[in-house]
N, CA, C and O atoms as a printed pandas DataFrame, in Angstrom:
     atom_number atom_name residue_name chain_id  residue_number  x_coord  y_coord  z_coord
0              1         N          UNK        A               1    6.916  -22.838    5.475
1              2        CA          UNK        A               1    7.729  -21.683    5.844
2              3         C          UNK        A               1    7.685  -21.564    7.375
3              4         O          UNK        A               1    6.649  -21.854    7.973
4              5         N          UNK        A               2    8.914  -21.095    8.102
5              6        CA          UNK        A               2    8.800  -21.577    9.142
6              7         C          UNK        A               2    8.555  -19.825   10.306
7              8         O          UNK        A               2    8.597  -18.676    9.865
8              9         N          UNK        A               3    8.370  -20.154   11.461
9             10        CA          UNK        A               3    7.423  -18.611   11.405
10            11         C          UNK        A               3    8.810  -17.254   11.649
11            12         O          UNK        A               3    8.527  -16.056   11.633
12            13         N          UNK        A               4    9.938  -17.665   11.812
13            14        CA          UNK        A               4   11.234  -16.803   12.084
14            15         C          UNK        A               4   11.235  -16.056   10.618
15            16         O          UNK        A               4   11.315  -14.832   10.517
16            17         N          UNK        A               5   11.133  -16.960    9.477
17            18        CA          UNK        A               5   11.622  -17.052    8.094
18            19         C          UNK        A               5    9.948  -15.642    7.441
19            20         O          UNK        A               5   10.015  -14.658    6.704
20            21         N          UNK        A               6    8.952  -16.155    8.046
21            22        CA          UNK        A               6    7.471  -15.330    8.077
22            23         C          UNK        A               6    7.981  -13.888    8.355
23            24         O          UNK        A               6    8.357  -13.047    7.539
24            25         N          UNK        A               7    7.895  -13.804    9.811
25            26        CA          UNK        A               7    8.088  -12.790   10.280
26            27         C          UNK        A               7    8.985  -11.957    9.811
27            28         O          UNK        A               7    8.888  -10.753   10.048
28            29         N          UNK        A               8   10.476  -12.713    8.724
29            30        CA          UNK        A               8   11.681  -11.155    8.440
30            31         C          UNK        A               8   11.107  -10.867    7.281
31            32         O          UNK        A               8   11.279   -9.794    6.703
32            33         N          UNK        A               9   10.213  -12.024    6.757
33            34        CA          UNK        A               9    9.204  -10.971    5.099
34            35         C          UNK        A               9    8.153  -10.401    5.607
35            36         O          UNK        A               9    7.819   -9.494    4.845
36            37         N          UNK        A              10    7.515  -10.464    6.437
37            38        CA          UNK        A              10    6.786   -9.387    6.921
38            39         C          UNK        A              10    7.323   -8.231    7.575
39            40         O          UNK        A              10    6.676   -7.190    7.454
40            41         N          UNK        A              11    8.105   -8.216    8.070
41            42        CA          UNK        A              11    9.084   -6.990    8.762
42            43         C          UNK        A              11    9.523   -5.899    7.314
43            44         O          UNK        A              11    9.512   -4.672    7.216
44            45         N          UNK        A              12    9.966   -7.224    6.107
45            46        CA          UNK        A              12   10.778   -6.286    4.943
46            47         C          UNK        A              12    9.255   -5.726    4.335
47            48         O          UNK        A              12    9.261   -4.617    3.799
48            49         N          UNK        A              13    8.508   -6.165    4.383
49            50        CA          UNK        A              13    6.928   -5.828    3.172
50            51         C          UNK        A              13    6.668   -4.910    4.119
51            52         O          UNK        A              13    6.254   -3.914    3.526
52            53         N          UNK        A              14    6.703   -4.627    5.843
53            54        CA          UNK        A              14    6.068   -3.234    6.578
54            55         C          UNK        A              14    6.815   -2.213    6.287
55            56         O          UNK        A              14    6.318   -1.131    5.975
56            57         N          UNK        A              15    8.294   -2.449    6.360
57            58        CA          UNK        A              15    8.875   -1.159    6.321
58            59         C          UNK        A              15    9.792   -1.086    4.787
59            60         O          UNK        A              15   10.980   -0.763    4.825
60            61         N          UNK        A              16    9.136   -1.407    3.521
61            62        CA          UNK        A              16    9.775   -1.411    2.430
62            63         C          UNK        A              16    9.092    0.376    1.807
63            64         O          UNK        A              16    8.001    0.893    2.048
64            65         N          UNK        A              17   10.036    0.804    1.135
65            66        CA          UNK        A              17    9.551    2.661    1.084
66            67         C          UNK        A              17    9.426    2.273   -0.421
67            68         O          UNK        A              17   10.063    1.422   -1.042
68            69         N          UNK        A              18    8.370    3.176   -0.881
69            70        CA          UNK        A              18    8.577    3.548   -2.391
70            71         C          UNK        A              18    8.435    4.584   -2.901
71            72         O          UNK        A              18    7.861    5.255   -2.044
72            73         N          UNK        A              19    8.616    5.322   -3.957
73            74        CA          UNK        A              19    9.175    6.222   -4.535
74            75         C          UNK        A              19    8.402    6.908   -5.330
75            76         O          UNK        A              19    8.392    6.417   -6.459
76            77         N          UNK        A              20    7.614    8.032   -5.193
77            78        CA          UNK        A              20    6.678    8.759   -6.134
78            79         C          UNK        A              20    6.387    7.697   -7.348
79            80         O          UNK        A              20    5.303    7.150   -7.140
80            81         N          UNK        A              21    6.701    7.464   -7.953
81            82        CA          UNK        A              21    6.389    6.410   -9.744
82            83         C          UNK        A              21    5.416    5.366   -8.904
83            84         O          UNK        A              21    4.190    5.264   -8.941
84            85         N          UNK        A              22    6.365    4.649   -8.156
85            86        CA          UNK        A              22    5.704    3.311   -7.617
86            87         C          UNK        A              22    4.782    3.774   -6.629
87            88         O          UNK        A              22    4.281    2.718   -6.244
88            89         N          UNK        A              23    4.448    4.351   -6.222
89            90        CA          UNK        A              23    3.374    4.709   -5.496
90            91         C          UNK        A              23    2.082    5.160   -6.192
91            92         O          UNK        A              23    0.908    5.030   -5.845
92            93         N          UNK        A              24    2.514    5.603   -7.040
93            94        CA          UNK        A              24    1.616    6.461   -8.306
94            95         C          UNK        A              24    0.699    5.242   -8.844
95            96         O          UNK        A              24   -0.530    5.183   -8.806
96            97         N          UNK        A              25    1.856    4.021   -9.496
97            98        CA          UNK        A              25    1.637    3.063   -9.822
98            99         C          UNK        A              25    0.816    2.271   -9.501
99           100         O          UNK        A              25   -0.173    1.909  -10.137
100          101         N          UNK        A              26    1.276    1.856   -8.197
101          102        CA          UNK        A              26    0.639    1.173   -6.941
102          103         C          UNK        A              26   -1.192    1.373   -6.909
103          104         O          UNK        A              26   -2.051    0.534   -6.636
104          105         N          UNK        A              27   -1.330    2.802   -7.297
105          106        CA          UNK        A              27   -2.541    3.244   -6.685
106          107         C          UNK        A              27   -3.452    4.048   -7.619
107          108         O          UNK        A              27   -4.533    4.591   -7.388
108          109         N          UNK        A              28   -2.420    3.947   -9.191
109          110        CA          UNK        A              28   -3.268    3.902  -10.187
110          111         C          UNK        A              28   -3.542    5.439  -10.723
111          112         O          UNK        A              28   -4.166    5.719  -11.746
112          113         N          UNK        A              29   -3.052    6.193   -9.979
113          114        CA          UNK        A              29   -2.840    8.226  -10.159
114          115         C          UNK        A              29   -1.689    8.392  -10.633
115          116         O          UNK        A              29   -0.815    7.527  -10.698
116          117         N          UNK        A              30   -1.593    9.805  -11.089
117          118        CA          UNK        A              30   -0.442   10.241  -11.868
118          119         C          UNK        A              30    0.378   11.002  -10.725
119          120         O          UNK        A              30   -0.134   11.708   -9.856
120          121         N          UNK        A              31    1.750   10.733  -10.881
121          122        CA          UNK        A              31    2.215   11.500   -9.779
122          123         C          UNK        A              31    2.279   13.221   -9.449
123          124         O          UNK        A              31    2.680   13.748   -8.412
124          125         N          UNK        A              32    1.827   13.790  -10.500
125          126        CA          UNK        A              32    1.373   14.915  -10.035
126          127         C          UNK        A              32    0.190   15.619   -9.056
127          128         O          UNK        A              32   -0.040   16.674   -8.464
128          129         N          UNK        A              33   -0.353   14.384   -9.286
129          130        CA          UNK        A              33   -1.807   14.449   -8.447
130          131         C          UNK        A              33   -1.419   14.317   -6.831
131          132         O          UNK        A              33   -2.139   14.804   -5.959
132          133         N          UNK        A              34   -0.252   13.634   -6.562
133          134        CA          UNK        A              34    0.781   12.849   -5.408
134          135         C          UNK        A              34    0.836   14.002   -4.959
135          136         O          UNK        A              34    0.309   14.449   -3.940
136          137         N          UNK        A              35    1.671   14.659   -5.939
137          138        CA          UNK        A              35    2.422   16.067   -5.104
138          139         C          UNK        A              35    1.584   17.011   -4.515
139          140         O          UNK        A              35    1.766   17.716   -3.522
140          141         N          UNK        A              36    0.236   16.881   -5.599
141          142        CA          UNK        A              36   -0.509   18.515   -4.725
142          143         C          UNK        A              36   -1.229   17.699   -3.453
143          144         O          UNK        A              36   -1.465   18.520   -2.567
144          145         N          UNK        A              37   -1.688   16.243   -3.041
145          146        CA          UNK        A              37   -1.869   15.935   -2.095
146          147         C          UNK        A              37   -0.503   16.021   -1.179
147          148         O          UNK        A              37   -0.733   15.744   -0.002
148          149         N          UNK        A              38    0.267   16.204   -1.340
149          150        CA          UNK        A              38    1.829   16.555   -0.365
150          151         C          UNK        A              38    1.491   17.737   -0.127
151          152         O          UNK        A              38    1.312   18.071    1.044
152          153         N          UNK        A              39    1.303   18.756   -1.288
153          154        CA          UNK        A              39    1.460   20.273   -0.530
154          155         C          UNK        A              39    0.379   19.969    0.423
155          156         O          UNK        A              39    0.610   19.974    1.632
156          157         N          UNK        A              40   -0.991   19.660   -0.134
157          158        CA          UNK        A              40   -2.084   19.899    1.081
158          159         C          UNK        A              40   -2.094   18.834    2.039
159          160         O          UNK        A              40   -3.164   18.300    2.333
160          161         N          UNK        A              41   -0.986   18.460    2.568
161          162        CA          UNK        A              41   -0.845   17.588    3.896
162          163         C          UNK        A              41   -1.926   16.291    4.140
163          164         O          UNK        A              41   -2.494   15.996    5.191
164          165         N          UNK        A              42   -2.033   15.529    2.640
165          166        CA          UNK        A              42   -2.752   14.867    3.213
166          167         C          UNK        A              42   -1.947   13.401    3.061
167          168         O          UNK        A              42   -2.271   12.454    3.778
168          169         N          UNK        A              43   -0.774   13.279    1.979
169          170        CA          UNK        A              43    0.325   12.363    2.082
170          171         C          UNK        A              43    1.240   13.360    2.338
171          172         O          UNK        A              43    1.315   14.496    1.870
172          173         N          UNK        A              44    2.389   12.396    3.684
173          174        CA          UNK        A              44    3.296   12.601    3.948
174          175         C          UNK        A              44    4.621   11.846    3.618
175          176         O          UNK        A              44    4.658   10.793    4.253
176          177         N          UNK        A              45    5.735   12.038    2.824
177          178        CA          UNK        A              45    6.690   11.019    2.817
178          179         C          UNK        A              45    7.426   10.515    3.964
179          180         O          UNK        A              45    7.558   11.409    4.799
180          181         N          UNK        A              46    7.947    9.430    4.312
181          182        CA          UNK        A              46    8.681    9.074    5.510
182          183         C          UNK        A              46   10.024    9.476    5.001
183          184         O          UNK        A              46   10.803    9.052    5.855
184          185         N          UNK        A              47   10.689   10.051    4.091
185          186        CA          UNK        A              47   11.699   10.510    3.704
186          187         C          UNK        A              47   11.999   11.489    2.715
187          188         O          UNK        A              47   11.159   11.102    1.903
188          189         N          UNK        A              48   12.379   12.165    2.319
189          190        CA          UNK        A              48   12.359   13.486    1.267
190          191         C          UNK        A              48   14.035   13.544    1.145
191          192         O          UNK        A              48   14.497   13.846    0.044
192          193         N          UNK        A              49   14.760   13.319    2.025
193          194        CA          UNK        A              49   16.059   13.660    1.696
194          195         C          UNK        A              49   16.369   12.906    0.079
195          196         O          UNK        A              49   17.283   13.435   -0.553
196          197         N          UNK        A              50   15.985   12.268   -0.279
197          198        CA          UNK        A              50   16.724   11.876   -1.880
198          199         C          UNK        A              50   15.590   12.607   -3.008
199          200         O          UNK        A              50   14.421   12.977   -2.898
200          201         N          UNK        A              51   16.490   12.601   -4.021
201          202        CA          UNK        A              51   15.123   13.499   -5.225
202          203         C          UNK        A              51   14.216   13.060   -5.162
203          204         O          UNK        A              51   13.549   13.573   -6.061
204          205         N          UNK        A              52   13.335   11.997   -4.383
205          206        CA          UNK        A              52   12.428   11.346   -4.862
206          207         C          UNK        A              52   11.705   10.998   -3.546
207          208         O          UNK        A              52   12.295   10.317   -2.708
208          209         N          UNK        A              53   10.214   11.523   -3.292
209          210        CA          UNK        A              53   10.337   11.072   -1.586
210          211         C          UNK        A              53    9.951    9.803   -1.588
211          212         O          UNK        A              53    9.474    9.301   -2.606
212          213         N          UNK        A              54   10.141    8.955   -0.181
213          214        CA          UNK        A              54    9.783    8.046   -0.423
214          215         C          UNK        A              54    8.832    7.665    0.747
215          216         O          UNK        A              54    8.835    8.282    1.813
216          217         N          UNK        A              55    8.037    6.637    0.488
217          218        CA          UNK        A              55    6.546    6.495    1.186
218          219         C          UNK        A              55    6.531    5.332    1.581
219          220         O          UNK        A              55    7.138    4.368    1.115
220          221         N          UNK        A              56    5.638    5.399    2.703
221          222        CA          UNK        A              56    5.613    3.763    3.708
222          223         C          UNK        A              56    4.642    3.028    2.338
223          224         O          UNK        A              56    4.160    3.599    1.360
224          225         N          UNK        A              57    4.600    1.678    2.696
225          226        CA          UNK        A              57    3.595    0.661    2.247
226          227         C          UNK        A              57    1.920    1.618    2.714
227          228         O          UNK        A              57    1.055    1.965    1.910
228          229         N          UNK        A              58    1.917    1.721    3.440
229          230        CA          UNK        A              58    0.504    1.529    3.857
230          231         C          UNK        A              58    0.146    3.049    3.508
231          232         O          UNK        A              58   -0.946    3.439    3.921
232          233         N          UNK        A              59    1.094    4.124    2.657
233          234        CA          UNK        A              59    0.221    5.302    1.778
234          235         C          UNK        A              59   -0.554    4.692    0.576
235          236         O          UNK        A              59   -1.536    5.198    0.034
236          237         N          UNK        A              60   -0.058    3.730    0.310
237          238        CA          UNK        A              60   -1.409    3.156   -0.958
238          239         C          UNK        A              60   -3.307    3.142   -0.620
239          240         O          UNK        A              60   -4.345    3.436   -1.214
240          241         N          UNK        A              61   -2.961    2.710    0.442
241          242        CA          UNK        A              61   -4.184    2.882    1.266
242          243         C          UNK        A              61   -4.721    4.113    1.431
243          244         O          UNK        A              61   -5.823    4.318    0.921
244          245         N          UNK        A              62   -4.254    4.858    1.952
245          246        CA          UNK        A              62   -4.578    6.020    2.513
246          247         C          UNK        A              62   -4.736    6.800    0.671
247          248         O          UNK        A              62   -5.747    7.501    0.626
248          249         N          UNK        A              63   -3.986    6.774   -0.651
249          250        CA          UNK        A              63   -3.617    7.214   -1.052
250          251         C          UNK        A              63   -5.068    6.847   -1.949
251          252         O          UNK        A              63   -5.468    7.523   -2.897
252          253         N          UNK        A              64   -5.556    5.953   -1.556
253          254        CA          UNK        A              64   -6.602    5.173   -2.193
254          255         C          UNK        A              64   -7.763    5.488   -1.854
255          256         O          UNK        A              64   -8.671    5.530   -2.685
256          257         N          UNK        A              65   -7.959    5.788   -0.473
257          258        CA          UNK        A              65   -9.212    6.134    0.273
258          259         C          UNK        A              65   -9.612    8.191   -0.148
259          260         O          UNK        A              65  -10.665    8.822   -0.062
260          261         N          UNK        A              66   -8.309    8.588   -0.548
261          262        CA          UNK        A              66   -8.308   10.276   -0.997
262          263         C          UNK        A              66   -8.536    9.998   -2.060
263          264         O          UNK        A              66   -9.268   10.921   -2.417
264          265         N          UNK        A              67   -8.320    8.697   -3.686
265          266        CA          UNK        A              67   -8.957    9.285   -4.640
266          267         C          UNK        A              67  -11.002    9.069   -4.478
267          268         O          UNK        A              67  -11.938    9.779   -4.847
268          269         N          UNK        A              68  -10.903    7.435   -3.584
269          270        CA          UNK        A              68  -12.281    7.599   -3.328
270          271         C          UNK        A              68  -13.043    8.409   -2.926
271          272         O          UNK        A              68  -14.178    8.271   -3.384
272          273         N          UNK        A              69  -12.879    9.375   -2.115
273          274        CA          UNK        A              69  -13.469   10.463   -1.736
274          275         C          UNK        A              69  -13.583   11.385   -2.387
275          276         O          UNK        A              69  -14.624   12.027   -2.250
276          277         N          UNK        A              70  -12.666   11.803   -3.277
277          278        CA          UNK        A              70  -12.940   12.469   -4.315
278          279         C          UNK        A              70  -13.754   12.215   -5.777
279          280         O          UNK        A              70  -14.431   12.894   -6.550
280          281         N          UNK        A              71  -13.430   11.277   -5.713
281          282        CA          UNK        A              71  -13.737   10.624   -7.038
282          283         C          UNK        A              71  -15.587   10.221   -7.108
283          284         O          UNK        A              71  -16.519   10.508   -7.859
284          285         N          UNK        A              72  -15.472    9.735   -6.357
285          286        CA          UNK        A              72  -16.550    8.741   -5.723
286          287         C          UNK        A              72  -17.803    9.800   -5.085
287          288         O          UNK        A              72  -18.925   10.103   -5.491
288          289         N          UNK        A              73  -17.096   10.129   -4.043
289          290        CA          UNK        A              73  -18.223   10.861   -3.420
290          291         C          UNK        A              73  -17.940   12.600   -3.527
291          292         O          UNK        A              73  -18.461   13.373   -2.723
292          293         N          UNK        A              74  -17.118   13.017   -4.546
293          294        CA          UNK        A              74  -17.378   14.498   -4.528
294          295         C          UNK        A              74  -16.530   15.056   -3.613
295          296         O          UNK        A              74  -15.868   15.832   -4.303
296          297         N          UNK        A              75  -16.081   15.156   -2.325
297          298        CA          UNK        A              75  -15.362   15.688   -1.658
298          299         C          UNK        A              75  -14.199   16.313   -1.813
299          300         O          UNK        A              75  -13.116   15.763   -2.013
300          301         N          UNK        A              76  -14.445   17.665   -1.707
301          302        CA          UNK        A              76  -12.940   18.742   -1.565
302          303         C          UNK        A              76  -12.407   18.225   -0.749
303          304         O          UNK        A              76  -12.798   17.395    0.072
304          305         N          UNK        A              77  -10.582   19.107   -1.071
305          306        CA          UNK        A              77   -9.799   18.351   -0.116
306          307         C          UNK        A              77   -9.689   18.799    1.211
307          308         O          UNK        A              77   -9.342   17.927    2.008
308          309         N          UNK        A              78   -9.884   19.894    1.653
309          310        CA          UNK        A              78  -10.482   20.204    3.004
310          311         C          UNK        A              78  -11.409   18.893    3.954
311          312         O          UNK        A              78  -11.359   18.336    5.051
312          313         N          UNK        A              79  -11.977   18.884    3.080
313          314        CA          UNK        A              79  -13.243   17.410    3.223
314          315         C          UNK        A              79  -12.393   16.231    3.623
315          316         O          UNK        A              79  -12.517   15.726    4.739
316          317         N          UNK        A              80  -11.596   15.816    2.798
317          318        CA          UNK        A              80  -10.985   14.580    2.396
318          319         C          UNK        A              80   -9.844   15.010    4.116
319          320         O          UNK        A              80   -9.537   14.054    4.827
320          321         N          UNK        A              81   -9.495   16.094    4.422
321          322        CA          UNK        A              81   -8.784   16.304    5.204
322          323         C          UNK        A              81   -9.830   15.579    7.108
323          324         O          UNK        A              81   -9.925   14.818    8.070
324          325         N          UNK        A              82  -10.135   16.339    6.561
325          326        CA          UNK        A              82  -11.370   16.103    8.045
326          327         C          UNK        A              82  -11.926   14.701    8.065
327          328         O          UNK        A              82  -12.264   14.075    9.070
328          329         N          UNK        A              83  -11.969   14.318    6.870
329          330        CA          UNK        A              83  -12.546   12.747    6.853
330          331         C          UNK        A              83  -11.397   11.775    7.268
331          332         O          UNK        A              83  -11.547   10.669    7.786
332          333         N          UNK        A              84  -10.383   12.307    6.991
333          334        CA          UNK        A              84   -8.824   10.977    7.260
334          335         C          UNK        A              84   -8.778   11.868    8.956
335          336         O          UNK        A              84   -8.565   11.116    9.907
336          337         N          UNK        A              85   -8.870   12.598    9.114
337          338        CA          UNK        A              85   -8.426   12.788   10.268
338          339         C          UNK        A              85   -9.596   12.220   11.521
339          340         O          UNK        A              85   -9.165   12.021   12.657
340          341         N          UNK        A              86  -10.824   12.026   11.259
341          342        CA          UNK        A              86  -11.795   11.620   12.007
342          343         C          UNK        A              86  -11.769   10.135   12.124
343          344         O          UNK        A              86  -12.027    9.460   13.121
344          345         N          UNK        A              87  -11.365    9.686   10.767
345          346        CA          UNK        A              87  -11.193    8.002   10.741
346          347         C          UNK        A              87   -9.888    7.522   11.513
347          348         O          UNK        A              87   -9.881    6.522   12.230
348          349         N          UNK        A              88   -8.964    8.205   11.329
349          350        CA          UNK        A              88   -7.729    7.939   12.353
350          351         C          UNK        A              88   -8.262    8.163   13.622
351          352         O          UNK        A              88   -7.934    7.218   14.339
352          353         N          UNK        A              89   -8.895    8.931   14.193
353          354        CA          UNK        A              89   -9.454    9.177   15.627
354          355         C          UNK        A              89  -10.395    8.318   16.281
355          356         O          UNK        A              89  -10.316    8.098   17.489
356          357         N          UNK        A              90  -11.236    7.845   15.588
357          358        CA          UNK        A              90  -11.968    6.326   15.526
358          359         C          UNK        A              90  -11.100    5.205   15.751
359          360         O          UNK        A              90  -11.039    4.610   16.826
360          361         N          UNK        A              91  -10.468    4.937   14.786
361          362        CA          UNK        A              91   -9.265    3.775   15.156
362          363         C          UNK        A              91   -8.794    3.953   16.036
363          364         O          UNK        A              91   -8.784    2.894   16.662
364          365         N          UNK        A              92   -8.405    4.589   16.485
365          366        CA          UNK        A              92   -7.111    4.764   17.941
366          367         C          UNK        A              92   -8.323    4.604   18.894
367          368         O          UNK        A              92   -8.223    3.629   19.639
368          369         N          UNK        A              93   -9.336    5.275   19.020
369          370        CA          UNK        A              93  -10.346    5.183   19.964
370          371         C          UNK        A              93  -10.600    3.743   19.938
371          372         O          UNK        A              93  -10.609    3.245   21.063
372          373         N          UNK        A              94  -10.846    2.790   18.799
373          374        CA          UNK        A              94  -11.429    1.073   18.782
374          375         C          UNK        A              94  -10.229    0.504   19.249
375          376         O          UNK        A              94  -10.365   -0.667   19.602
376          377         N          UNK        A              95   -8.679    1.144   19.401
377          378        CA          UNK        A              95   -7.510    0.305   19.675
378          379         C          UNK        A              95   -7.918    0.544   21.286
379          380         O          UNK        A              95   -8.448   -0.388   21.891
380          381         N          UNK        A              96   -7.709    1.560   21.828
381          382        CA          UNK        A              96   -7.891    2.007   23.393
382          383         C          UNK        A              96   -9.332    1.359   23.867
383          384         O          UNK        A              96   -9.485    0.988   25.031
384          385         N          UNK        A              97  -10.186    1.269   23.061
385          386        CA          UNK        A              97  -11.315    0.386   23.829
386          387         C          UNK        A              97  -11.019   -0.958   23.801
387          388         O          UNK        A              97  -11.320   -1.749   24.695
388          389         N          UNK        A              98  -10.462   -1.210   22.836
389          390        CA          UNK        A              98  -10.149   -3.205   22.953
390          391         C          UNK        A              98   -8.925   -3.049   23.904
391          392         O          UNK        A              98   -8.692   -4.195   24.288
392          393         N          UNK        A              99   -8.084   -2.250   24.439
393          394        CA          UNK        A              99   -6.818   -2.323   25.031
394          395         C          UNK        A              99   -7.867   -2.650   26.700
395          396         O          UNK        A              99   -7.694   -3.585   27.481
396          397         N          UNK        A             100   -8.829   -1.609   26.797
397          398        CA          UNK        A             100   -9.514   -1.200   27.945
398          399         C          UNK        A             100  -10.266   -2.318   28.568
399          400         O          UNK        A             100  -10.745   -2.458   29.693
400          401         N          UNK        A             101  -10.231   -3.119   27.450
401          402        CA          UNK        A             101  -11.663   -4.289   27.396
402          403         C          UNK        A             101  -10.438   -5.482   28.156
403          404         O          UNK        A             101  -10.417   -5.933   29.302
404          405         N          UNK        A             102   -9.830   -5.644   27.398
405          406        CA          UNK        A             102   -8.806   -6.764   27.416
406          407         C          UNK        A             102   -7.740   -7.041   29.284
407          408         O          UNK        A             102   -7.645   -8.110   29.888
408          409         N          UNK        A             103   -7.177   -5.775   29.676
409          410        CA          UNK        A             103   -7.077   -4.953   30.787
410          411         C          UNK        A             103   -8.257   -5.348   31.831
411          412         O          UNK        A             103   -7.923   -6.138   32.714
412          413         N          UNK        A             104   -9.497   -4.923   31.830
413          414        CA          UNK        A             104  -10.078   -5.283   32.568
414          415         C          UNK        A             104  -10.922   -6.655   32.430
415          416         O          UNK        A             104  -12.005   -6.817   32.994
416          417         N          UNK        A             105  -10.260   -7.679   31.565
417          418        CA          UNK        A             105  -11.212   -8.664   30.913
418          419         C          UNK        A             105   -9.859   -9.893   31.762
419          420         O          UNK        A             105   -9.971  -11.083   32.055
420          421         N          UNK        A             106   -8.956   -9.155   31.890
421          422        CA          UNK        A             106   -8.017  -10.104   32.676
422          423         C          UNK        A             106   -7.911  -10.087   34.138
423          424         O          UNK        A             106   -7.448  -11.039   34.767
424          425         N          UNK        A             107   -8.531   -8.523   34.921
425          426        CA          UNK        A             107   -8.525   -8.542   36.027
426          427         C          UNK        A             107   -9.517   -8.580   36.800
427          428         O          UNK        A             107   -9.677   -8.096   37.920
428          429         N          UNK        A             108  -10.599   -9.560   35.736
429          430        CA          UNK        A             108  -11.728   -9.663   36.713
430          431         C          UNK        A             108  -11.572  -11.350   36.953
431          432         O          UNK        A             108  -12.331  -11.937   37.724
């Protein structure tokens, strides 16, 4: 496979949306469970305008790491809130330190 031909199935698999069922599916919960994580802001759809919202690829993940926390380790969703929001703040912090590293790893 040649890497032009790579790159437009990886482009379609990043930004392919799916649809309450398949997400549900995907990640093994019932979609009601989906929705009350929607009211409490902890999935967001990248679209709502059609009956059905629809969700990036990479809420499976996220969608996965909220039943673990619950499931797993007990955590209310308040909890589960503060925990995704601290782990996103970490990451961006490990992106800006390797950005920082790299930056000054070229201008020395």
């Amino acid at each position: 496979m040649d890497d032009a031909h790579y790159e437009v199935i990886f482009w379609q698999t990043e930004h392919s949306r799916l649809n309450l069922r398949e997400l549900a599916d995907a990640a093994g919960v019932h979609p009601e469970l989906i929705e009350r994580f929607i009211e409490y802001g902890l999935l967001e759809p990248v679209a709502s305008e059609a009956p059905d919202p629809l969700f990036a690829i990479s809420a499976i993940e996220r969608l996965r790491r909220i039943v673990r926390l619950r499931r797993d380790l007990g955590v209310n969703l308040p909890g589960v809130a503060v925990i995704l929001e601290m782990r996103e703040r970490m990451e961006q912090l490990q992106k800006d330190l390797e950005r920082l590293r790299r930056r000054s790893g070229s201008e020395g």
